[in-house]
C-alpha positions as CSV (number, residue, x, y, z in Angstrom):
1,X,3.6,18.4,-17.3
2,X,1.2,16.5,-15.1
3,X,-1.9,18.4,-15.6
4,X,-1.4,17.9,-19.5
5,X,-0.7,14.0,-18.5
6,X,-3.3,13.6,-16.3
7,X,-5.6,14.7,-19.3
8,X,-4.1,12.3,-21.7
9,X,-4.6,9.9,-19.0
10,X,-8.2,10.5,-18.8
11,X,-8.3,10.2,-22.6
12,X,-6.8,7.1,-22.7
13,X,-9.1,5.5,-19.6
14,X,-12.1,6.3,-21.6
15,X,-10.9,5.0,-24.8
16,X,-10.3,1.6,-22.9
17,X,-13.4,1.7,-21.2
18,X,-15.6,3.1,-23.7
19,X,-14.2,1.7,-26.7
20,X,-11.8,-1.2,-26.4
21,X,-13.3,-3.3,-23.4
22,X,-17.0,-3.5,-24.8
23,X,-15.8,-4.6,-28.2
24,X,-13.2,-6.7,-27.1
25,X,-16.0,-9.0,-25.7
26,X,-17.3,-9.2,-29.1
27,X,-13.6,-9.6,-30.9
28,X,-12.8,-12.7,-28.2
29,X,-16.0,-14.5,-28.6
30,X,-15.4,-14.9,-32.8
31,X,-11.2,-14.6,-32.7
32,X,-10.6,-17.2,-30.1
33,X,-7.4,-17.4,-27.7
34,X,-5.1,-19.7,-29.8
35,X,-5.8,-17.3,-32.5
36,X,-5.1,-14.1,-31.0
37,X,-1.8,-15.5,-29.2
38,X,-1.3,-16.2,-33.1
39,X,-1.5,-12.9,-34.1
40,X,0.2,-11.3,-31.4
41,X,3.2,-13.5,-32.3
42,X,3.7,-12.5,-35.7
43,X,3.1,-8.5,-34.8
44,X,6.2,-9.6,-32.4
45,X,8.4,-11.5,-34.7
46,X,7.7,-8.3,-37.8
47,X,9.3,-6.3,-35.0
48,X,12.7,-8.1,-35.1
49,X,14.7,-5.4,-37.2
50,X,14.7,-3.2,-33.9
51,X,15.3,-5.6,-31.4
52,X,18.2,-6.7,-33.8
53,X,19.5,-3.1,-34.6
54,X,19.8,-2.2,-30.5
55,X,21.5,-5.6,-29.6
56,X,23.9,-4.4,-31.7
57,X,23.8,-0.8,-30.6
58,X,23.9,-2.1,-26.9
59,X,26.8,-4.5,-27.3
60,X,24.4,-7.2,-26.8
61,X,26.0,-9.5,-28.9
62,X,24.2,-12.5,-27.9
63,X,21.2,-11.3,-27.5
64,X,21.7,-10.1,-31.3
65,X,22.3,-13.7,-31.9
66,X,19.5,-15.1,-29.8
67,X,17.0,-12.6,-31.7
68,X,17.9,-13.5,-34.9
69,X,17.7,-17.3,-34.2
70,X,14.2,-16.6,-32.9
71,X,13.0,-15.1,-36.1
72,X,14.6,-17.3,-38.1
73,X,12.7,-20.0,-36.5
74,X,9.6,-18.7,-36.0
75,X,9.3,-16.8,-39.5
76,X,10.5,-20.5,-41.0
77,X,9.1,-23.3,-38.8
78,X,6.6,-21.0,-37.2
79,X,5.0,-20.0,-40.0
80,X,5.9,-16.3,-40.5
81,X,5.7,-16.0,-36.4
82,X,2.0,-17.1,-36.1
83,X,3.4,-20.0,-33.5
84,X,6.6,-19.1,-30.8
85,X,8.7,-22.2,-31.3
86,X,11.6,-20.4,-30.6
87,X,10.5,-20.3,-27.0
88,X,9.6,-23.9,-27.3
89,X,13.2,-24.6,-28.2
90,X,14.7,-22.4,-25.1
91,X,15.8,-19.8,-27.5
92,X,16.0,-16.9,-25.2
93,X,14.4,-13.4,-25.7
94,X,16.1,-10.6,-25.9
95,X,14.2,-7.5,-25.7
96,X,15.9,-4.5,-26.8
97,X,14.6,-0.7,-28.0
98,X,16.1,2.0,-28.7
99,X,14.7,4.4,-25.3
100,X,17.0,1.1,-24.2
101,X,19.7,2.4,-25.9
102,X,19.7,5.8,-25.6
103,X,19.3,5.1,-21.8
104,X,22.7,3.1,-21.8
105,X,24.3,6.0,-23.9
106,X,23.9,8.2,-21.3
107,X,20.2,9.7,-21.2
108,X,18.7,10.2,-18.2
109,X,15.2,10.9,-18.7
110,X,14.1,14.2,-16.9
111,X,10.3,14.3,-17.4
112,X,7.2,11.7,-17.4
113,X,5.2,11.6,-20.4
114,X,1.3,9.9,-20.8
115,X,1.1,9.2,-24.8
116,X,-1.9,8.6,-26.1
117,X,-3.4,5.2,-26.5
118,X,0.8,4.4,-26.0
119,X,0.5,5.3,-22.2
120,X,3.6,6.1,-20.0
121,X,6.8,7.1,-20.8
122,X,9.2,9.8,-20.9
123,X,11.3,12.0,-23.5
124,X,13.8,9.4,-24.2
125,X,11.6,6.7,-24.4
126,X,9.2,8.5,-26.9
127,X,12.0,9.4,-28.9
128,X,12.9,5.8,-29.0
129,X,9.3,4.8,-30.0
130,X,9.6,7.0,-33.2
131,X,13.3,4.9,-34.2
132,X,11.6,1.8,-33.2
133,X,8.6,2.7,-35.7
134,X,11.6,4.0,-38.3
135,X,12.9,0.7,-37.4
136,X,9.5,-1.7,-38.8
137,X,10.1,-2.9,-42.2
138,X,6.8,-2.4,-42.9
139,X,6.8,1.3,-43.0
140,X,8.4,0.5,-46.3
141,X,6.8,-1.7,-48.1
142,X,3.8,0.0,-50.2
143,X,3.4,2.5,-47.9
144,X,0.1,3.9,-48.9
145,X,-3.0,3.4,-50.7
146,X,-5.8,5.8,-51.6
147,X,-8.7,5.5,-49.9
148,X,-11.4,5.7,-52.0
149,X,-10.8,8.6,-54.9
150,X,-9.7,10.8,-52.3
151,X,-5.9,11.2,-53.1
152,X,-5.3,13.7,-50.4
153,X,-6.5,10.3,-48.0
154,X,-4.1,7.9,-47.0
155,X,-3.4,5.5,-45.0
156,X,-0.9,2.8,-45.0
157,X,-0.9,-1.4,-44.4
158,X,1.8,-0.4,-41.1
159,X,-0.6,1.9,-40.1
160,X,-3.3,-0.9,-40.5
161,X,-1.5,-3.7,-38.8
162,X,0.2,-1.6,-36.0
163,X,-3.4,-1.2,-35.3
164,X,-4.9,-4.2,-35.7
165,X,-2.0,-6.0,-33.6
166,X,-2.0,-3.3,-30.8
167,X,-5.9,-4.0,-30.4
168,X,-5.3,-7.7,-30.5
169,X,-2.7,-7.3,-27.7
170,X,-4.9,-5.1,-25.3
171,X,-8.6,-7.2,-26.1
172,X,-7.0,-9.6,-23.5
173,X,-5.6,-7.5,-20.9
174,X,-8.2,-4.7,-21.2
175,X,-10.1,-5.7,-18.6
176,X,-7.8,-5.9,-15.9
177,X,-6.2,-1.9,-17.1
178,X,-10.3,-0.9,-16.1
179,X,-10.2,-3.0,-13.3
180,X,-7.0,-1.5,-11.7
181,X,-7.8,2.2,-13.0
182,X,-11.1,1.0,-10.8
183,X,-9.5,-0.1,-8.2
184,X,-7.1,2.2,-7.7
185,X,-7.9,6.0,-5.9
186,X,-5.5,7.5,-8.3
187,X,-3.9,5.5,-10.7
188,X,-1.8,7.8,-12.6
189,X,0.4,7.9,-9.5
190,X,0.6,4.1,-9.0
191,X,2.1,3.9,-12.9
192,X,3.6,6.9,-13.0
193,X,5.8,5.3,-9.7
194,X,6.0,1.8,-11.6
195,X,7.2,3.3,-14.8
196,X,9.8,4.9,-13.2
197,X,11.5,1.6,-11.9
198,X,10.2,-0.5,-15.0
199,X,12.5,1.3,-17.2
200,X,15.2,1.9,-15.3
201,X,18.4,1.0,-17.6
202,X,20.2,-0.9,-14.4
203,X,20.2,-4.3,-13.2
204,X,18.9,-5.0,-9.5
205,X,20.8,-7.0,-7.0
206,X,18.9,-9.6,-6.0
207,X,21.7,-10.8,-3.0
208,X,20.0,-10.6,0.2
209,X,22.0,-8.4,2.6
210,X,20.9,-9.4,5.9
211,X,18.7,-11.0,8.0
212,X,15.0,-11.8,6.6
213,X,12.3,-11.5,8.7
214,X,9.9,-14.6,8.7
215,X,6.4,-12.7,9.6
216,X,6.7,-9.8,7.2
217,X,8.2,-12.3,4.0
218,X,5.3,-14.3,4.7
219,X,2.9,-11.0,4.5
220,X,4.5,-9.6,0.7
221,X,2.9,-13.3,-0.6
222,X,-0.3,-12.1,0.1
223,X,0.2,-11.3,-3.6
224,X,-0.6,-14.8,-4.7
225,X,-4.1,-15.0,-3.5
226,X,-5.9,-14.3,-6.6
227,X,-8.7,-15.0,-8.7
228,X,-7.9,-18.4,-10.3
229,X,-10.3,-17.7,-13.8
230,X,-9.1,-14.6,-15.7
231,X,-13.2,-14.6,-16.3
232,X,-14.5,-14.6,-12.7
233,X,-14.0,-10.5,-12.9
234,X,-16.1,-10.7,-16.3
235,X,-18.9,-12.1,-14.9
236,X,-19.9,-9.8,-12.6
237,X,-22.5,-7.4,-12.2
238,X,-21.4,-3.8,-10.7
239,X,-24.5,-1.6,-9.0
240,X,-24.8,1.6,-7.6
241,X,-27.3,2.4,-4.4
242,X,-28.5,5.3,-3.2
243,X,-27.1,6.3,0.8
244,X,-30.0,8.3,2.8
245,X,-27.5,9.9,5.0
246,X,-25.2,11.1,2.4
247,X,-27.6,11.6,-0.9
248,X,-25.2,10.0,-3.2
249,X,-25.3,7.2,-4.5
250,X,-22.6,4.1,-3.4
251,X,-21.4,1.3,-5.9
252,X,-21.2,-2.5,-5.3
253,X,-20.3,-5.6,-7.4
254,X,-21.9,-9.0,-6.7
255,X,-22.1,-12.3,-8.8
256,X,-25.2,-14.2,-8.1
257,X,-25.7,-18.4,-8.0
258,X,-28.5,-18.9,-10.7
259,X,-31.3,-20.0,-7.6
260,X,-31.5,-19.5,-3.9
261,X,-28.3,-19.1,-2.6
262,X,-26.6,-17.9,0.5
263,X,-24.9,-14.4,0.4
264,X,-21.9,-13.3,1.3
265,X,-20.7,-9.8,1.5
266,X,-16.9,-8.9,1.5
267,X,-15.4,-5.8,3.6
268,X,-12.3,-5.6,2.4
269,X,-8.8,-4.5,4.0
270,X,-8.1,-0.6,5.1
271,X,-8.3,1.8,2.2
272,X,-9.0,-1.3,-0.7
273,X,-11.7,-1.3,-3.4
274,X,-14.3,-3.5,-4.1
275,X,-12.6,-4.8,-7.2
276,X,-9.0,-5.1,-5.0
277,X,-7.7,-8.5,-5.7
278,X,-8.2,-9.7,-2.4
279,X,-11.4,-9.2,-2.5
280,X,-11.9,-10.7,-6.4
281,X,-10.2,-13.8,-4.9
282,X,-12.3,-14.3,-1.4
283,X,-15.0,-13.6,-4.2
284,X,-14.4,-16.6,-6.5
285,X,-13.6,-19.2,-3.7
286,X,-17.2,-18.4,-2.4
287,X,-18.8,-18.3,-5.7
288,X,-17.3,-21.1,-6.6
289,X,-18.3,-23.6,-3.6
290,X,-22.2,-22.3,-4.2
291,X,-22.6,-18.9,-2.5
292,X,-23.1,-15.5,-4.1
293,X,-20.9,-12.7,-3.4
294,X,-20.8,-9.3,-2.5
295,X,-18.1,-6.7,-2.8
296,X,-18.3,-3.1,-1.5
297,X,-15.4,-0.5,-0.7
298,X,-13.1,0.0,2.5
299,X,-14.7,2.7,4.6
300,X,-11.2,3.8,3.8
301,X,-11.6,3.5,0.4
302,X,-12.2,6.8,-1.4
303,X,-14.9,5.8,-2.7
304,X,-16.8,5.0,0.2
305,X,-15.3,7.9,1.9
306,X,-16.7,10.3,-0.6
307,X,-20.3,8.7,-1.2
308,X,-21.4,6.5,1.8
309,X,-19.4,8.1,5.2
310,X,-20.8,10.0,6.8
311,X,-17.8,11.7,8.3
312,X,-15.3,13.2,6.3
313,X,-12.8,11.2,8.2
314,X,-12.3,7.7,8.4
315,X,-10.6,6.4,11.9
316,X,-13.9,6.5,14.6
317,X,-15.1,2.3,14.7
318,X,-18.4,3.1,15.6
319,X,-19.1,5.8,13.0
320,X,-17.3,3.6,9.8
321,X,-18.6,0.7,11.1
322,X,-22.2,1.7,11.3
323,X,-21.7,3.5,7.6
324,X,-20.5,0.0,6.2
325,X,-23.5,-1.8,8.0
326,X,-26.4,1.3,6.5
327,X,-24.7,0.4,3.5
328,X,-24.7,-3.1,3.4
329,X,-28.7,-2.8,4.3
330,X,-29.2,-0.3,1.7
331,X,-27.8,-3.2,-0.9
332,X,-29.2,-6.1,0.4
333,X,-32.8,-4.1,0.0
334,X,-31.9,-3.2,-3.5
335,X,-30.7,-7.2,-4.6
336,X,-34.2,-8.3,-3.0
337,X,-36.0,-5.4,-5.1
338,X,-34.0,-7.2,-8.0
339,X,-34.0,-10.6,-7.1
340,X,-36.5,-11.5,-4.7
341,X,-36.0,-15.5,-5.1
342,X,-32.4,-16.0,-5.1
343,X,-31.1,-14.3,-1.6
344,X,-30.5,-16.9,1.3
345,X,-29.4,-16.8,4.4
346,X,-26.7,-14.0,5.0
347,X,-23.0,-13.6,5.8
348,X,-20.6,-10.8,6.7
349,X,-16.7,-12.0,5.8
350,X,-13.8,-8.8,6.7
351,X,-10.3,-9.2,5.9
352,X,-7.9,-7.5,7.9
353,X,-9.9,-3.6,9.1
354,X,-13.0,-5.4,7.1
355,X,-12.8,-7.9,9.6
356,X,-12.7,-5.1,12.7
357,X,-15.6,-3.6,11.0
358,X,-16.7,-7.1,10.8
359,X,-16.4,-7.8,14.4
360,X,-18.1,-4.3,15.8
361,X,-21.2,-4.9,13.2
362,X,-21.4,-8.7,14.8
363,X,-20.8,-7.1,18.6
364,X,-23.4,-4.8,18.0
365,X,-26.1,-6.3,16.1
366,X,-28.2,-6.8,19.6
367,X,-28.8,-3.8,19.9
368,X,-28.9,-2.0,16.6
369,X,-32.3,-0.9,15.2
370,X,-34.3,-3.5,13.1
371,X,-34.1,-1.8,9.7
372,X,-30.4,-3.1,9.9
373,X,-29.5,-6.1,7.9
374,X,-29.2,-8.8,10.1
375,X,-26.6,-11.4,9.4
376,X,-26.5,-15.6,10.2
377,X,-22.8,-15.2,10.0
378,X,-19.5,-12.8,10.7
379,X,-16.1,-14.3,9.2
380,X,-13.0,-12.6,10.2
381,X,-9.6,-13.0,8.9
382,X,-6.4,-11.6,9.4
383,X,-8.2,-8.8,12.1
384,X,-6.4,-6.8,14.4
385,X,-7.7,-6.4,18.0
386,X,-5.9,-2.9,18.3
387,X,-5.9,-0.2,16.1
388,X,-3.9,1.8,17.4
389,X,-1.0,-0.9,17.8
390,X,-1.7,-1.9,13.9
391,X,-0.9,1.5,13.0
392,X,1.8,1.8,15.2
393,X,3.5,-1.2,13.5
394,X,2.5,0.3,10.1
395,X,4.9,3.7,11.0
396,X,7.6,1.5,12.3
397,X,7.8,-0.6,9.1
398,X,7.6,1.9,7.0
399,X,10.6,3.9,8.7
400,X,12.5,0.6,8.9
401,X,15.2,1.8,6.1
402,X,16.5,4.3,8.9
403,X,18.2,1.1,9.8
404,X,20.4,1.1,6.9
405,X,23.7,3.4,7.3
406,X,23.1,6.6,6.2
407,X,25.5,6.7,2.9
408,X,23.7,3.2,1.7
409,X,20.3,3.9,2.5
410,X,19.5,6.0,-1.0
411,X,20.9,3.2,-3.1
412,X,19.5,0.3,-0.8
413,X,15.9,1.9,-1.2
414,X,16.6,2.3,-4.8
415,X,17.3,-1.7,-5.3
416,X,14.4,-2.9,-3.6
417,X,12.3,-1.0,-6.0
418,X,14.5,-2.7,-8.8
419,X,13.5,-5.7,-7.5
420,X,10.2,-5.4,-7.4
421,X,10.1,-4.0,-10.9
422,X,12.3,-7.2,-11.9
423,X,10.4,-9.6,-10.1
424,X,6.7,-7.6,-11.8
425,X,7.8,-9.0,-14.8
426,X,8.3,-12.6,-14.3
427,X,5.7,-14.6,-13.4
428,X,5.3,-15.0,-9.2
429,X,4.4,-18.7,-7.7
430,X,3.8,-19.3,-4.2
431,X,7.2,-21.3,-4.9
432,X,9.2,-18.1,-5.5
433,X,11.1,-17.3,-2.6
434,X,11.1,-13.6,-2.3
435,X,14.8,-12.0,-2.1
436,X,13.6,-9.4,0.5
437,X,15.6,-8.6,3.4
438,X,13.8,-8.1,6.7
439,X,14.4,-4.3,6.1
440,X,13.3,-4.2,2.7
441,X,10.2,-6.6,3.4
442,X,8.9,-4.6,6.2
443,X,9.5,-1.4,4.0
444,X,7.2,-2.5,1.4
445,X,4.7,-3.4,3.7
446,X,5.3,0.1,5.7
447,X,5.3,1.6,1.9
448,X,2.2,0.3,0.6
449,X,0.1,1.3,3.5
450,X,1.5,4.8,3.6
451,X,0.2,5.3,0.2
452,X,-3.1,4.5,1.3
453,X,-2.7,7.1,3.6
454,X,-2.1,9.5,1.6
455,X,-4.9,8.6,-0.7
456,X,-7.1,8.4,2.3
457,X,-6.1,11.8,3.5
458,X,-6.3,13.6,0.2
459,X,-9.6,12.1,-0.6
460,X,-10.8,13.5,3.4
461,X,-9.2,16.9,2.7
462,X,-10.9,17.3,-1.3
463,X,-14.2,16.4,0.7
464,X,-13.3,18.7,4.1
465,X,-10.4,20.6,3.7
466,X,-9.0,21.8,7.3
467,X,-6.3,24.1,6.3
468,X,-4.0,21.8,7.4
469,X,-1.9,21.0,4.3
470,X,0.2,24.4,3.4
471,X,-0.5,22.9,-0.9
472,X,-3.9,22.8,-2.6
473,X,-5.9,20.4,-2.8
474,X,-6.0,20.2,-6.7
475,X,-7.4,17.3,-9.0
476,X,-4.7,17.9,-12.0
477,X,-1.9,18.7,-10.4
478,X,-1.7,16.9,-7.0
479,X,2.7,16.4,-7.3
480,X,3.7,18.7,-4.1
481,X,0.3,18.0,-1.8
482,X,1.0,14.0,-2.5
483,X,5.1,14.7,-1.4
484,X,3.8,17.0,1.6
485,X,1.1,14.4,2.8
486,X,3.6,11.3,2.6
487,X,5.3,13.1,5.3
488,X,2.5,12.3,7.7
489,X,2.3,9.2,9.7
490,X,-0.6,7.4,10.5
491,X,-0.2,8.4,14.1
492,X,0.1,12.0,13.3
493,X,-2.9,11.3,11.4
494,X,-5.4,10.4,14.3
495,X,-3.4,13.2,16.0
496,X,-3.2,16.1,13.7
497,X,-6.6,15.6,11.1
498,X,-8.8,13.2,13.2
499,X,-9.0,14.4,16.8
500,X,-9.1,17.8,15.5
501,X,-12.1,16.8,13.0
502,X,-14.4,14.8,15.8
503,X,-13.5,18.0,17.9
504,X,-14.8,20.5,15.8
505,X,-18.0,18.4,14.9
506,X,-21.5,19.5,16.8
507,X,-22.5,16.0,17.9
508,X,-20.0,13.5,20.3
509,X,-16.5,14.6,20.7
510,X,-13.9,12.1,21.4
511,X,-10.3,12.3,21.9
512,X,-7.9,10.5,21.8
513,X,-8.2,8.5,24.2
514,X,-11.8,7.7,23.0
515,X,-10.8,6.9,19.3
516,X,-8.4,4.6,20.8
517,X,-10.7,2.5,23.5
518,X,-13.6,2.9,20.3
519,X,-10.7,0.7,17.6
520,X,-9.8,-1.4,20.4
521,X,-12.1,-5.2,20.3
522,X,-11.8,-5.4,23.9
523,X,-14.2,-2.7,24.3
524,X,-17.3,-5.0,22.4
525,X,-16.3,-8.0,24.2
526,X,-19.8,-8.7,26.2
527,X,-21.2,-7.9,22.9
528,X,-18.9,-10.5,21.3
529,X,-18.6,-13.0,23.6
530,X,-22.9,-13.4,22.8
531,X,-22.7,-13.9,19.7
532,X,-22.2,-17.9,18.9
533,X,-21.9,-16.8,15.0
534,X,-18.6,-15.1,15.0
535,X,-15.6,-17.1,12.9
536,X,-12.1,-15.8,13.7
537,X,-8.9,-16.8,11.1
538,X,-5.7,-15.7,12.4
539,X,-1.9,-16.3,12.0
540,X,0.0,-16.7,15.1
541,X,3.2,-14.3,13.3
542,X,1.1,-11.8,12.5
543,X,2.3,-8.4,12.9
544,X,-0.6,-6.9,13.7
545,X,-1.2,-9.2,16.3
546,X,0.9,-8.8,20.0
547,X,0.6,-11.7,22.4
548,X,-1.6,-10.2,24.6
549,X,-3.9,-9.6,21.7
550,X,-3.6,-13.1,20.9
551,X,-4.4,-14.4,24.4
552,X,-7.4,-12.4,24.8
553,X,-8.7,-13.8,21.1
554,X,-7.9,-17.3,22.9
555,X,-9.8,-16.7,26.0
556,X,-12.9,-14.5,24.3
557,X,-14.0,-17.2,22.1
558,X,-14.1,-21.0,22.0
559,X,-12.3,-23.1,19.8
560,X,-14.6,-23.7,17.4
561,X,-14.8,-19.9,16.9
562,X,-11.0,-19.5,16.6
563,X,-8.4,-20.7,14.2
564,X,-4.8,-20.0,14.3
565,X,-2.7,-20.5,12.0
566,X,1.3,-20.9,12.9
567,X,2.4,-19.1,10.1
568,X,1.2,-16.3,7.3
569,X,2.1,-13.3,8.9
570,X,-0.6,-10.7,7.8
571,X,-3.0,-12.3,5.3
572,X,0.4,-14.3,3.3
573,X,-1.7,-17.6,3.9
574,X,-4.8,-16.9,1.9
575,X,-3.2,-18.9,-1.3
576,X,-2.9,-22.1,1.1
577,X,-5.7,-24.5,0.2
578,X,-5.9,-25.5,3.9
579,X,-6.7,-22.1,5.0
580,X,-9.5,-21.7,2.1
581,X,-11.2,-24.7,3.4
582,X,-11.2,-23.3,7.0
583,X,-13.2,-19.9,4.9
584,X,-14.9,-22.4,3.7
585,X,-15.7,-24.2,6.5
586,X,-16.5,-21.3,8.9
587,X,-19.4,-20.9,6.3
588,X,-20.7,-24.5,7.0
589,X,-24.5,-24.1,8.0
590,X,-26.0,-21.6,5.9
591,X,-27.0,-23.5,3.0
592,X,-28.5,-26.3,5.2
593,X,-31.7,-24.4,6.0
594,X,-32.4,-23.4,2.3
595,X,-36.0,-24.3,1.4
596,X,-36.8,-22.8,-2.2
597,X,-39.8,-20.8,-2.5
């Protein structure tokens, strides 16, 4: 089925794109917020038959209870459902459909399913869409009227409604389905993984069986730095540039201050996008205290791997890190073409392998050719100093499950993706504590970064392919070279695809021991050490980080250079308003020499 689903999937992208997102703008400037929470309330409170109907079914009698108290209330008080005073009243929801049911019958689902303009699901859960639409009272009452004289035309008020309601719903959260289907390399993966755990029919166990691990806790709240407005991502402007060396043509987002301003351009972390929320967040913090901002694509990032590098495989610093830089230059040219009055004084901020691309522009900008941008300042957060130790610690998280006895490690695997499905669903605050053991915590981590790799190594292999993987390399159905490319670590990576590329190339050949000394800071430090405008942000728990790597960031630069923080583990801290003001502050200085033309 996938090929069919990737398809629909494609169908379903453009329809959001194409059609929804530009006139959503339109619909939320005349139907404003309080209104549209309006009308999404009374398409949920019409659809109380069904939720009733499988409380029952389920042997939920409470929540049968709880339903009906809700529409009572709301259909009465809240004015046939337009206001939720049910929730108001601590009336709990109950939701309940019949995929539900027929899940806690007995149905195991067997095959994934993209519906169209409905999105994922499976073969029970599209059978249970069909009962739940059986199930709207609508559907009978005056079913259909002509349309025109055309009696051979019809279509019905439910038809109308569903409609308009479903539109309502997805004119606010359109944007963010294009920006992750931006964001992400390949998204139909990333939901077709989620859906699987979303709808599980089972309960996870949020009881935290063993120790938890301080450093790698700290790192999973990464997930609260953020964008603060829900229309910062809105009010950007996204750009494509053209990239001599490749001949295609690179994409970059930016929000410019309305007159002179300093800029700042944001590398993000290993294999993230320029719209990655990270990024959106470091964004809107500098936007917001008067600079403009930049975002371009990890040099891991497919889609600078596939239209600015100019080697097919990302892992050599001084080849990605010269790439990022042409490409920076190549945008800041283009903004001036645009904007020649508004472009200050210039800054380069990296977080986490942004800031070791970051570091080697800033080491090497003495002796780099003029036609280079030239930046007044290089802001580094969360970098690593090794490489090859980072990755190292990326393999070892990843396999930390083989910690678990053997006959619990299935089901132990299985309940911290419950959790995360459960916890995907409530809303997060860097108050919640995070039931993660340190197994499970350094697992997710370990996880998320092997997915990279396998985007990262899929993306190299559509662009080079060197007979390595035994499956094609297919765009529609990718299943079985995904499963036989997550075997792959990221050491066996540098080992098995990237020694073997640089190798086989015509120019300089490094091996391994050369990638290694090239991804290791200590090999720029007379370069670094020069440079007076290098800001470093660090936490001292950071994984990433070994003591002597910390000791040599100590002793290389001064402490005005150098902030540690005690806590944060790997970029965890970036919520915490007294690490934003140290961004902030290691950006003091550009906006001093302004003088407008």
């Amino acid at each position: 089925m996938e090929p069919m689903n990737r398809v629909m999937w494609g169908l379903n992208k453009r329809i959001m794109s194409g059609v929804i997102k530009p006139t959503s703008k339109a619909y939320r400037f005349v139907v404003v917020k309080p209104i549209r929470t309006g009308i999404g309330n009374s398409g949920n409170n019409l659809t109380y038959p069904a939720r009733l109907i499988n409380n029952l079914l389920q042997g939920k009698w409470s929540g049968a209870r709880d339903e009906t108290y809700r529409f009572a209330c709301n259909s009465t008080v809240g004015v046939a459902g337009f206001f939720d005073v049910a929730s108001k009243w601590n009336i709990p929801k109950s939701d309940a459909d019949f995929g539900q049911t027929l899940g806690q019958w007995g149905w195991t689902p067997n095959c994934f399913l993209m519906l169209p303009l409905f999105g994922p699901s499976n073969e029970r859960d599209t059978l249970g869409l069909a009962a739940d639409t059986a199930a709207n009272p609508l559907i009978y009452i005056s079913p259909y009227s002509f349309v025109g004289n055309d009696p051979l035309t019809y279509l019905g008020p439910y038809t109308y409604l569903t409609y308009a309601v479903r539109y309502n719903d997805l004119a606010d959260s359109v944007d963010e389905y294009v920006r992750f289907s931006q964001a992400e390399m390949d998204p139909y993966a990333e939901i077709q993984y989620a859906w699987t755990f979303a709808r599980e029919n089972r309960v996870a166990d949020f009881h935290v069986k063993g120790k938890q691990d301080a450093a790698s806790l700290e790192t999973l709240e990464s997930v609260f730095f953020t964008y603060k407005d829900p229309e910062f991502p809105r009010h950007s402007t996204t750009r494509s540039v053209l990239i001599p060396a490749t001949g295609r043509k690179l994409k970059f987002t930016f929000w410019l201050q309305p007159g002179i301003a300093p800029v700042v351009y944001i590398a993000p972390g290993l294999g993230s996008h320029r719209l990655a929320q990270p990024s959106l967040a470091l964004a809107e913090l500098v936007y917001k205290n008067g600079f403009s901002a930049v975002c371009v694509s990890s040099a891991f990032n497919s889609e600078f791997m596939e239209h600015a590098s100019t080697a097919a495989l990302p892992a050599f610093l001084p080849v990605d890190g010269r790439d990022l830089h042409v490409a920076l230059t190549e945008i800041d040219r283009h903004l001036h073409a645009l904007y020649p009055a508004r472009l200050g004084r210039k800054a380069l901020m990296g977080y986490s392998m942004g800031a070791l691309h970051s570091l080697f522009v800033a080491a090497t900008a003495p002796t780099n050719e003029l036609p280079l941008l030239k930046f007044d300042r290089y802001v580094a957060l969360n970098t690593p100093v090794r490489l090859f130790h980072g990755i190292s610690k990326l393999d070892a998280f990843y396999r930390a499950p083989l910690n678990w006895p053997e006959a619990e490690r299935t089901d132990n695997i299985e309940n911290t993706f419950l959790k995360v499905a459960a916890l995907s669903k409530s809303t997060l605050t860097p108050q919640t504590s995070l039931p993660f053991s340190a197994i499970e915590s350094k697992f997710l981590i370990g996880l998320t970064f092997r997915l990279m790799l396998r985007d990262i190594i899929f993306s190299s292999q559509r662009r080079n392919n060197q007979g390595i993987l035994q499956h094609p390399i297919r765009n529609l159905r990718r299943h079985a070279a995904y499963q036989e490319i997550l075997q792959y670590s990221y050491q066996d990576y540098f080992e098995k695809f990237v020694v073997p590329y640089y190798q086989a190339r015509d120019r300089a050949t490094p091996a391994a021991e050369a990638l290694e000394k090239a991804g290791d800071l200590r090999t720029y430090e007379a370069g670094l050490r020069a440079s007076p405008n290098i800001r470093i942000i660090v936490n001292q728990n950071d994984f990433l980080l070994a003591d002597e790597d910390l000791k040599w960031l100590h002793a290389t630069f001064g402490p005005e250079q150098l902030t540690v923080f005690e806590q944060g583990g790997h970029l965890g801290n970036l919520f915490d308003p007294a690490v934003q003001k140290t961004i902030l502050r290691a950006l003091d200085g550009l906006k001093a020499t302004l003088v407008k033309p």
